[in-house]
N, C-alpha and C positions, 0 to 999 in steps of 0.2 A: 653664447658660448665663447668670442673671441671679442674678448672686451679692451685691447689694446695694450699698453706698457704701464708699471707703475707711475709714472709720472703723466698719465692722461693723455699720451700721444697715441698715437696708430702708424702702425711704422705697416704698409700691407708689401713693402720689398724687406723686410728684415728677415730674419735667419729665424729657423725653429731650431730647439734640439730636440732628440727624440721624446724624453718627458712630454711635452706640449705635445708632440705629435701625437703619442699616447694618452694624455687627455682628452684629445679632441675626439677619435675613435671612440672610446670608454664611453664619451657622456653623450657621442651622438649614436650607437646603438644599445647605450643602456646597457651594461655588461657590467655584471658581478664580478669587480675584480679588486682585489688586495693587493698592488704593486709600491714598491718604492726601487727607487732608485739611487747608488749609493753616491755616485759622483753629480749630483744635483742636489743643492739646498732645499729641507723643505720649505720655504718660505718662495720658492719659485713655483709653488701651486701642485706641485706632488709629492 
């Protein structure tokens, strides 16, 4: 599920925004959900 940065590091002190937080939730109990977020790129994985 938490596969690190684009550029192949692992940063486990760096900052979430809520997106990520919200991915992580979603895909760890499996929830049918249709969200986006407008101030987040999709290309940041939501």
């Amino acid at each position: 599920m938490i596969t690190g940065k684009e550029n192949g590091t692992f940063d486990p002190e760096g900052h979430l925004n809520r997106a990520q937080v919200a991915k992580m939730i979603v895909e760890t109990f499996d929830l049918p959900v249709d969200l986006s977020f407008e101030d987040v790129p999709e290309e940041k994985g939501c």
